[in-house]
Chimera marker file (.cmm) of the C-alpha trace (Angstrom):
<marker_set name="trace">
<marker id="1" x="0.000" y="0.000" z="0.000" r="1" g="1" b="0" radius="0.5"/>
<marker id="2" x="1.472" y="3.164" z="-1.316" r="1" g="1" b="0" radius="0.5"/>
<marker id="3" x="1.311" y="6.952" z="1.022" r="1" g="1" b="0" radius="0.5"/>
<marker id="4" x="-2.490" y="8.065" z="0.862" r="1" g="1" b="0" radius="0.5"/>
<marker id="5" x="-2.137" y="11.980" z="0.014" r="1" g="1" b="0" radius="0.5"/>
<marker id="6" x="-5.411" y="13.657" z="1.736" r="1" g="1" b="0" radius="0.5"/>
<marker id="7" x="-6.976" y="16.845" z="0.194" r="1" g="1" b="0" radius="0.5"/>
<marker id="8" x="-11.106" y="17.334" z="1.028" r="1" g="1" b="0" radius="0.5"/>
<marker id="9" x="-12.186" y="20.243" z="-1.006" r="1" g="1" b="0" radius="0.5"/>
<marker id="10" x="-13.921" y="21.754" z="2.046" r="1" g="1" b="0" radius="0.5"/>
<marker id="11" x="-10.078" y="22.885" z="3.081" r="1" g="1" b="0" radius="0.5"/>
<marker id="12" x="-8.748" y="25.922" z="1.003" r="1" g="1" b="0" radius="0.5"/>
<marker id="13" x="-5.324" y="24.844" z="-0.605" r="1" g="1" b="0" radius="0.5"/>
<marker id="14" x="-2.650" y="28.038" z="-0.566" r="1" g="1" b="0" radius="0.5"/>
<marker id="15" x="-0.098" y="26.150" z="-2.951" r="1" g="1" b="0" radius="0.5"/>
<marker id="16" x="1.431" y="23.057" z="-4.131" r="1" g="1" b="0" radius="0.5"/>
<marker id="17" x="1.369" y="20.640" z="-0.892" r="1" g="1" b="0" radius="0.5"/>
<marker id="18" x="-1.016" y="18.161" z="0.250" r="1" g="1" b="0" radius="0.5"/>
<marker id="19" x="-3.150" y="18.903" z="3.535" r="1" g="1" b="0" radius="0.5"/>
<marker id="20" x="-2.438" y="15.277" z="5.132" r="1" g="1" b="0" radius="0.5"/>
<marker id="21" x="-0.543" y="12.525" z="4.480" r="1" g="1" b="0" radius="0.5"/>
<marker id="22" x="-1.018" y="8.740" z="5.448" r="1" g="1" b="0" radius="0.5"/>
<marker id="23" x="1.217" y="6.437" z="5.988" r="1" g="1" b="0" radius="0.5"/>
<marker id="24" x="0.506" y="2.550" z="5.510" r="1" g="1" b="0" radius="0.5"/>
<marker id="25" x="1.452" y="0.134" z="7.917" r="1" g="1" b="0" radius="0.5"/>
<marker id="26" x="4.879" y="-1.274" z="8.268" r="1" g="1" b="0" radius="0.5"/>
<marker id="27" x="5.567" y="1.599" z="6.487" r="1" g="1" b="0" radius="0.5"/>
<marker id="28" x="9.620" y="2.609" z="7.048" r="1" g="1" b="0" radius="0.5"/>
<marker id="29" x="9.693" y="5.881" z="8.384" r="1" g="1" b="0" radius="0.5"/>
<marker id="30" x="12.388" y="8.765" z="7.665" r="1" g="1" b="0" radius="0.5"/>
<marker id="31" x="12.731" y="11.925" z="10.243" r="1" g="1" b="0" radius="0.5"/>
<marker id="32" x="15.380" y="14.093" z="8.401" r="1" g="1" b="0" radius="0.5"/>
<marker id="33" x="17.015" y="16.700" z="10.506" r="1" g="1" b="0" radius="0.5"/>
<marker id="34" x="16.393" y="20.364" z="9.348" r="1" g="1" b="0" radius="0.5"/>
<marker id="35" x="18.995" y="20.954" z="6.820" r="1" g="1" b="0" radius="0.5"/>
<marker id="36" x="20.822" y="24.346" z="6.036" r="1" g="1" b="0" radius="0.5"/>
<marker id="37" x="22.797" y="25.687" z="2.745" r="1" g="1" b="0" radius="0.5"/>
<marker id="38" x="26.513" y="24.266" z="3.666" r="1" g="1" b="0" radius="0.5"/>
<marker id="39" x="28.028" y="22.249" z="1.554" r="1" g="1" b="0" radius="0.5"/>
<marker id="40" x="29.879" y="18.677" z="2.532" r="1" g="1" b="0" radius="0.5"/>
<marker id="41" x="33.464" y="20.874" z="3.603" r="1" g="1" b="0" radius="0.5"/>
<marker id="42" x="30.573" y="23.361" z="5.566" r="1" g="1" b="0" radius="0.5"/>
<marker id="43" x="30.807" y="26.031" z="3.125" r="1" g="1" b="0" radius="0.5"/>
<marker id="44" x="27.740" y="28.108" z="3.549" r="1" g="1" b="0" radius="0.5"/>
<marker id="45" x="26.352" y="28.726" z="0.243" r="1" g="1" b="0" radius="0.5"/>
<marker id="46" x="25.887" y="32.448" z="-1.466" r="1" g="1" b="0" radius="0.5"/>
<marker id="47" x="22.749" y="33.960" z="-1.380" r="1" g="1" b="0" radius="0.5"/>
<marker id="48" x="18.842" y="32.376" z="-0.816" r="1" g="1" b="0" radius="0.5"/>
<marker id="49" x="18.718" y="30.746" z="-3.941" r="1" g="1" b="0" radius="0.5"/>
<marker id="50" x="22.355" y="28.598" z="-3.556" r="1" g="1" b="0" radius="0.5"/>
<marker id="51" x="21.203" y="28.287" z="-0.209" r="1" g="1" b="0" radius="0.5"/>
<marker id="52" x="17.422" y="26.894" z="-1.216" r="1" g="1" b="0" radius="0.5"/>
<marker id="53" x="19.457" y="24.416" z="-3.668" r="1" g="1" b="0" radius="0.5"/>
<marker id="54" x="21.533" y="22.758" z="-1.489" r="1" g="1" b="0" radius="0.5"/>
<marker id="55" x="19.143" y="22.417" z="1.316" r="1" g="1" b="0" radius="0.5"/>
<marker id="56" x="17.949" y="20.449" z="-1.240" r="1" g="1" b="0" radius="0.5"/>
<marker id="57" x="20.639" y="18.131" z="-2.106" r="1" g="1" b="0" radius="0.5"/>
<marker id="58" x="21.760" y="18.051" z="1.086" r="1" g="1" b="0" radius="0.5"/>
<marker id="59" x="18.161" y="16.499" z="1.846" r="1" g="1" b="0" radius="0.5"/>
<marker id="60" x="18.134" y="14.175" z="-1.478" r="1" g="1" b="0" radius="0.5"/>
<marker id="61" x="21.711" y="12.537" z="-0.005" r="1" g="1" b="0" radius="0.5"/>
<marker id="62" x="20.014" y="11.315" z="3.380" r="1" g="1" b="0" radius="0.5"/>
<marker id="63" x="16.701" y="9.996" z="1.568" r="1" g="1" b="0" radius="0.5"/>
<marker id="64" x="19.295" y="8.278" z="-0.637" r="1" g="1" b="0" radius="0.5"/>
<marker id="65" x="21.418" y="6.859" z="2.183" r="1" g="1" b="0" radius="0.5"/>
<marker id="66" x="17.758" y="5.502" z="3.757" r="1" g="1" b="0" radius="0.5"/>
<marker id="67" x="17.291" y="4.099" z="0.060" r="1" g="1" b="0" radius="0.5"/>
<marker id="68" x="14.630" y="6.581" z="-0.411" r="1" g="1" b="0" radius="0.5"/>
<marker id="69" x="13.929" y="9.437" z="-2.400" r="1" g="1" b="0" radius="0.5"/>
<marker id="70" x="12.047" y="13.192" z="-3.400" r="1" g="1" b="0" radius="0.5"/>
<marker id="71" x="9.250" y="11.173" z="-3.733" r="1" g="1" b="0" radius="0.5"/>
<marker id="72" x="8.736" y="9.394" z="-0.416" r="1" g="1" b="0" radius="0.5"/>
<marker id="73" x="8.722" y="13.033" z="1.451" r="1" g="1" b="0" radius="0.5"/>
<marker id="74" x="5.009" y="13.366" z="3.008" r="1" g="1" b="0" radius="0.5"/>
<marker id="75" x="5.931" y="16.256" z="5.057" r="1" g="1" b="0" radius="0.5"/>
<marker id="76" x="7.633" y="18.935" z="4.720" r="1" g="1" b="0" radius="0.5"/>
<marker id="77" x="8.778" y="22.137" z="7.431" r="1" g="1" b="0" radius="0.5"/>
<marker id="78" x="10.009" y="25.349" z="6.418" r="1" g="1" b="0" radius="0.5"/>
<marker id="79" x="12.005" y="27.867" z="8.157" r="1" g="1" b="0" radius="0.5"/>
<marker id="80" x="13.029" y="31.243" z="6.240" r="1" g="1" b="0" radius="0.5"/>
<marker id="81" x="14.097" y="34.137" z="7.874" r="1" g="1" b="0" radius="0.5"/>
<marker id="82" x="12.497" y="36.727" z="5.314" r="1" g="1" b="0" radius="0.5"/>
<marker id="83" x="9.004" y="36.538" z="3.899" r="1" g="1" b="0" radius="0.5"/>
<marker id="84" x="11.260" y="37.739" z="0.836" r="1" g="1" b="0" radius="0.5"/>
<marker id="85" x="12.312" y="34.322" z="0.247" r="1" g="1" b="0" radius="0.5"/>
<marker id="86" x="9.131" y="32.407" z="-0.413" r="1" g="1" b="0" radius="0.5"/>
<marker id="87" x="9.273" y="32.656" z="-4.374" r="1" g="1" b="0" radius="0.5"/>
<marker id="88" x="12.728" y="31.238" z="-4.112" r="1" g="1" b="0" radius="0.5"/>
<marker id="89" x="12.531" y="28.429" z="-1.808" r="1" g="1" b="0" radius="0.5"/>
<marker id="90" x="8.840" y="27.795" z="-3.870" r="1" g="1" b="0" radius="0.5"/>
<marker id="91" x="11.074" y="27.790" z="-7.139" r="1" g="1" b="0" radius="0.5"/>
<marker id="92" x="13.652" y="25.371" z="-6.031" r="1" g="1" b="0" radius="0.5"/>
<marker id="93" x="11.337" y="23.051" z="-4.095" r="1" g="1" b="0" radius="0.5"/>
<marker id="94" x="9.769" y="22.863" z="-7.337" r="1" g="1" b="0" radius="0.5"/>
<marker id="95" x="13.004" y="21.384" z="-8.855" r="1" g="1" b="0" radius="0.5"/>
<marker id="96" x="12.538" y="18.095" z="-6.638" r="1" g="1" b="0" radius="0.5"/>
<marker id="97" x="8.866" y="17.695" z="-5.215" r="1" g="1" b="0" radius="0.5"/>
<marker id="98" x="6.261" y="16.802" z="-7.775" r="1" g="1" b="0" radius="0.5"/>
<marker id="99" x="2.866" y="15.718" z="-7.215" r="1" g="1" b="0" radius="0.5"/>
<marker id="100" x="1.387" y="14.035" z="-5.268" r="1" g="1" b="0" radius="0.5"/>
<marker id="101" x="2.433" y="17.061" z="-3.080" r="1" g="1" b="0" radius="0.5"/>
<marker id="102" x="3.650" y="16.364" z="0.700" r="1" g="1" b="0" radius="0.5"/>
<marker id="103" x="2.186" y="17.655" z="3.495" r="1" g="1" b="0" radius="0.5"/>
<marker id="104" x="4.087" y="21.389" z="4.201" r="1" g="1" b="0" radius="0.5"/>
<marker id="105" x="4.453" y="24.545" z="7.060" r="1" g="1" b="0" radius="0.5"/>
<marker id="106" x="6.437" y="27.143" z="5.923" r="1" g="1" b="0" radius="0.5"/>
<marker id="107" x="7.433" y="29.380" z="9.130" r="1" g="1" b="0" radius="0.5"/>
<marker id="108" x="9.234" y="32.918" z="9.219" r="1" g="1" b="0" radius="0.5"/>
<marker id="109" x="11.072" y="33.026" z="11.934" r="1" g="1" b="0" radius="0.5"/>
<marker id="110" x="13.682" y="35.340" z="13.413" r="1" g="1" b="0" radius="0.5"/>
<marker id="111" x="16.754" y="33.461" z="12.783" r="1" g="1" b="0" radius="0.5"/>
<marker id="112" x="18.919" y="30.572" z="12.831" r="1" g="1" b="0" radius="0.5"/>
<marker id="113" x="21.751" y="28.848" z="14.295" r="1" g="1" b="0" radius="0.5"/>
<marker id="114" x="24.467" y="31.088" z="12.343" r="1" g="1" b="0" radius="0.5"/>
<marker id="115" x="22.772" y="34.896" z="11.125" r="1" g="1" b="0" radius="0.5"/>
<marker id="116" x="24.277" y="34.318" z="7.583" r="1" g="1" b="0" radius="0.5"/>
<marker id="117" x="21.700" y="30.884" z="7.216" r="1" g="1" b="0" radius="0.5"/>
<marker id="118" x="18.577" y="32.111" z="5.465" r="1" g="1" b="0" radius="0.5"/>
<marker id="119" x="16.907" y="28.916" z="5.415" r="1" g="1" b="0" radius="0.5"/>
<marker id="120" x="16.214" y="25.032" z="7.178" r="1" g="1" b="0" radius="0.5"/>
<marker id="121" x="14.092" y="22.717" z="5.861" r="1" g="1" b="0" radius="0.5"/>
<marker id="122" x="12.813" y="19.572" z="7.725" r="1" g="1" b="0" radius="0.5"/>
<marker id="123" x="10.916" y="16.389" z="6.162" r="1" g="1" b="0" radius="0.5"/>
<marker id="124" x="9.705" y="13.522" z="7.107" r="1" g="1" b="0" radius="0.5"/>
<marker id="125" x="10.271" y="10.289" z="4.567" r="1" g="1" b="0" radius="0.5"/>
<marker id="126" x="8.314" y="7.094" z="4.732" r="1" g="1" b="0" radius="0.5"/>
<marker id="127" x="8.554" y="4.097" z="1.868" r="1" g="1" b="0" radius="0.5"/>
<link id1="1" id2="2" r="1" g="1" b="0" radius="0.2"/>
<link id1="2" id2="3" r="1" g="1" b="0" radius="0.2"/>
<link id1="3" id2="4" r="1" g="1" b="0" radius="0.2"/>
<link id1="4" id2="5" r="1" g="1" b="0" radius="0.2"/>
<link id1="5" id2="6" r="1" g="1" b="0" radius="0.2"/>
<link id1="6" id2="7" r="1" g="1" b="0" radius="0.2"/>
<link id1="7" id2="8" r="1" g="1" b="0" radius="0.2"/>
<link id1="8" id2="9" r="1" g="1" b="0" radius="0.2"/>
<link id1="9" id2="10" r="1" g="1" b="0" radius="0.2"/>
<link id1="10" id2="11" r="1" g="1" b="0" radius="0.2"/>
<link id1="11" id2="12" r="1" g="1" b="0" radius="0.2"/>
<link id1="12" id2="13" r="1" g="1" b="0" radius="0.2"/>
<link id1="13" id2="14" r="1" g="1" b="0" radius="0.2"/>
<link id1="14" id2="15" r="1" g="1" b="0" radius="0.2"/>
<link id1="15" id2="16" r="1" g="1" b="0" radius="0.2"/>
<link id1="16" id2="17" r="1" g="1" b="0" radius="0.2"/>
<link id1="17" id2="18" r="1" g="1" b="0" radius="0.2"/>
<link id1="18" id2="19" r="1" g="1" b="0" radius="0.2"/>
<link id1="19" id2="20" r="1" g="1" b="0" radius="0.2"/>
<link id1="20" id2="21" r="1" g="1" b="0" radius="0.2"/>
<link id1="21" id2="22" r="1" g="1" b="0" radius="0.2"/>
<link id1="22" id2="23" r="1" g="1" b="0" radius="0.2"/>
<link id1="23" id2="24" r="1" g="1" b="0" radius="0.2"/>
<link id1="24" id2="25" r="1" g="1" b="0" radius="0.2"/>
<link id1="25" id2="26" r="1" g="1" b="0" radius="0.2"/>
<link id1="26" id2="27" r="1" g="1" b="0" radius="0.2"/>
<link id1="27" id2="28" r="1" g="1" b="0" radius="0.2"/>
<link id1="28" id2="29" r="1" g="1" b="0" radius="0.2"/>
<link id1="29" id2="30" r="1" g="1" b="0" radius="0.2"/>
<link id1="30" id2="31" r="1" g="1" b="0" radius="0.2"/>
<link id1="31" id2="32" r="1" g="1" b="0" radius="0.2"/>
<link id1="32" id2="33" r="1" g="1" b="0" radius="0.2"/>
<link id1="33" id2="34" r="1" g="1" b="0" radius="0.2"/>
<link id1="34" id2="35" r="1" g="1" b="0" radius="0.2"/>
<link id1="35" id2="36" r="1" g="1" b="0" radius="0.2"/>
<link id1="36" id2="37" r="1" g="1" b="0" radius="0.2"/>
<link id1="37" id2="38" r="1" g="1" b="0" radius="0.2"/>
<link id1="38" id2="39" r="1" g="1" b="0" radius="0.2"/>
<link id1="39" id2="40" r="1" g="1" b="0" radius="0.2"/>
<link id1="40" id2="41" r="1" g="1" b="0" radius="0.2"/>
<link id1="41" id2="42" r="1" g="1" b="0" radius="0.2"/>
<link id1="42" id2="43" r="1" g="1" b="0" radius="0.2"/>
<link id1="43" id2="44" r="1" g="1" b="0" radius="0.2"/>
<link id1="44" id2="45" r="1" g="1" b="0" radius="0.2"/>
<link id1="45" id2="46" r="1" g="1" b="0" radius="0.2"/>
<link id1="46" id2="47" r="1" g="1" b="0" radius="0.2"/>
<link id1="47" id2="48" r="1" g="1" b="0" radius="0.2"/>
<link id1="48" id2="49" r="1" g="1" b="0" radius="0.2"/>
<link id1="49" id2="50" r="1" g="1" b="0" radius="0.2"/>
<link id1="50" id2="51" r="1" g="1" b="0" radius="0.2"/>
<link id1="51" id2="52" r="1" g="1" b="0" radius="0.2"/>
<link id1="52" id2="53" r="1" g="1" b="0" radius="0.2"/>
<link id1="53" id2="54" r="1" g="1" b="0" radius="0.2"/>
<link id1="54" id2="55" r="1" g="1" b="0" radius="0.2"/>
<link id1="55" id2="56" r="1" g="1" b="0" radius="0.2"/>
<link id1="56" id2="57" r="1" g="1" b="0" radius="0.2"/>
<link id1="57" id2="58" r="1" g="1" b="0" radius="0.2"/>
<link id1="58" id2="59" r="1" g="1" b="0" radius="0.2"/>
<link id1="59" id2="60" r="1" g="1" b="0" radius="0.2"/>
<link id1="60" id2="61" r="1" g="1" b="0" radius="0.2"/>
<link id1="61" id2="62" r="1" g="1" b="0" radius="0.2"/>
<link id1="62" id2="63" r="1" g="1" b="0" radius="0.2"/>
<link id1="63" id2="64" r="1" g="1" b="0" radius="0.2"/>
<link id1="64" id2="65" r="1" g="1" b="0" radius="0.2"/>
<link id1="65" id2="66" r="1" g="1" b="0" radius="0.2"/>
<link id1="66" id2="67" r="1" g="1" b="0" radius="0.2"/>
<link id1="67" id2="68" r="1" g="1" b="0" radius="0.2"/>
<link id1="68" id2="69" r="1" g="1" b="0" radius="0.2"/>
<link id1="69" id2="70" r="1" g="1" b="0" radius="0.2"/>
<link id1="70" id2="71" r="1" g="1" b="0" radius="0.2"/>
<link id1="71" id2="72" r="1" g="1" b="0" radius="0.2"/>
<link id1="72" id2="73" r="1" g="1" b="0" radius="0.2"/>
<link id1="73" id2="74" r="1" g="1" b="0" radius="0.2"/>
<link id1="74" id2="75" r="1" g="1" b="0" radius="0.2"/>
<link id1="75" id2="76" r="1" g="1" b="0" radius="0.2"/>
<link id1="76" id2="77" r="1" g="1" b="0" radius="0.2"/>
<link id1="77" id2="78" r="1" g="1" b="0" radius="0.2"/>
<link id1="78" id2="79" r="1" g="1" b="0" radius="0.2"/>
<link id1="79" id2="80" r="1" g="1" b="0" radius="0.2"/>
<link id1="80" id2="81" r="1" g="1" b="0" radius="0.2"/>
<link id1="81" id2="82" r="1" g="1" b="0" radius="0.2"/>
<link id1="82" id2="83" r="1" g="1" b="0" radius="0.2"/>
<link id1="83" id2="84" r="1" g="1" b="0" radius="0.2"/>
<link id1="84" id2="85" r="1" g="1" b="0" radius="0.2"/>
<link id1="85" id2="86" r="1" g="1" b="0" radius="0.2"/>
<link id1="86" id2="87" r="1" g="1" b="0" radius="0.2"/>
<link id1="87" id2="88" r="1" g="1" b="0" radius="0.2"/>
<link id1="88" id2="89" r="1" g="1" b="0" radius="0.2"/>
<link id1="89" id2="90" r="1" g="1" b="0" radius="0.2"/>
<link id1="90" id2="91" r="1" g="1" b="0" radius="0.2"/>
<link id1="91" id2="92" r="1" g="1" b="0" radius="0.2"/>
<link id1="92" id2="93" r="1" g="1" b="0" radius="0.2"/>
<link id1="93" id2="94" r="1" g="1" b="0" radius="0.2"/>
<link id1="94" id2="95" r="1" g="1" b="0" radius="0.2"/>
<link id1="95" id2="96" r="1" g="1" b="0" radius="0.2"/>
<link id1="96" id2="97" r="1" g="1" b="0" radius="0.2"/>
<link id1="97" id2="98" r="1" g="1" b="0" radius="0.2"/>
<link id1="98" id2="99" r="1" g="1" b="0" radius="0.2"/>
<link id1="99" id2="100" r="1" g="1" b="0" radius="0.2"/>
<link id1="100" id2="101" r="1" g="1" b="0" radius="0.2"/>
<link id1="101" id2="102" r="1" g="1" b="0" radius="0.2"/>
<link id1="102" id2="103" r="1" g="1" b="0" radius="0.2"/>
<link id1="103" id2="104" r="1" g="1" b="0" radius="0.2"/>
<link id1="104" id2="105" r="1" g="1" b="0" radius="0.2"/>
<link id1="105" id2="106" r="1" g="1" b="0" radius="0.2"/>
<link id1="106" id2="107" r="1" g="1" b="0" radius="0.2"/>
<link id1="107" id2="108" r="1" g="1" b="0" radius="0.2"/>
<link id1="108" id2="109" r="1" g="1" b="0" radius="0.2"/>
<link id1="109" id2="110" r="1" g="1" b="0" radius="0.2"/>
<link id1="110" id2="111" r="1" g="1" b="0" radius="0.2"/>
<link id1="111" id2="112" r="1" g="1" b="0" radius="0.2"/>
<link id1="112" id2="113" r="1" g="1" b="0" radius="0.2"/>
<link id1="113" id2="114" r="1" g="1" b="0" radius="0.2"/>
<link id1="114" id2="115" r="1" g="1" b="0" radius="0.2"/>
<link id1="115" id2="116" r="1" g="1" b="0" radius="0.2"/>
<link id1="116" id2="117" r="1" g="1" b="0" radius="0.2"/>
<link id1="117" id2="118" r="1" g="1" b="0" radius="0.2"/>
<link id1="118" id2="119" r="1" g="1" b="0" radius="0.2"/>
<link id1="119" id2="120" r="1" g="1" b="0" radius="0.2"/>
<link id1="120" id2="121" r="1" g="1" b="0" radius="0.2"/>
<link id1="121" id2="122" r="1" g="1" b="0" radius="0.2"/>
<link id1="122" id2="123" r="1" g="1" b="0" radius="0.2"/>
<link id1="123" id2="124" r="1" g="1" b="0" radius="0.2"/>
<link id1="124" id2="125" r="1" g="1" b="0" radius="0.2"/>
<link id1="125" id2="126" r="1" g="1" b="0" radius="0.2"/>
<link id1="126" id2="127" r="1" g="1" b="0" radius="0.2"/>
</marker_set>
């Protein structure tokens, strides 16, 4: 049995995610830490678009360690520090999550664990 993607049209949708997400039984289940725009040698990447992009990656590497991938994510978190940033973490999510869209919160928040990190990005995997 394959992730059941919930979406009754009595709920308003704001934008390309899913409003709930379940998981089968015996389902493997995937909690990937938040992830931030450095690089394997912990280079911070340039700007909210670099740093949006390898969020990214960095989150495609653990669902490929787990033997999963973009399209076992049911749930997604969020964390920019600038409502400025929305169309580009929107654009590059849109690189790697197609439908059916996961489960998503998308915070602004005041910062992060370093000022320079615009974004984090949490998800939760299950296959």
């Amino acid at each position: 049995m394959a992730n059941k993607f919930h979406n009754p049209k009595s709920v308003a949708l704001a934008g390309k995610y899913s409003l709930g997400c379940e998981i089968p039984p015996g389902a493997r289940v995937l909690f990937v830490a938040g992830q931030v725009g450095l690089d394997g040698s912990g280079k911070l990447a340039d700007g909210i678009e670099a740093q949006c992009d390898q969020v990214w990656k960095n989150i495609g590497e653990v669902l490929k360690e787990a033997g999963m991938g973009y399209g076992d994510i049911v749930k997604i978190t969020s964390f920019l520090t600038d409502s400025r940033f929305i169309a580009a973490n929107r654009a590059s999510r849109d690189k790697v999550i197609k439908e059916p869209y996961p489960a998503s919160t998308l915070l602004i928040i005041q910062g992060l664990a370093d000022p320079a990190m615009l974004v984090e990005i949490e998800v939760v995997a299950a296959k």
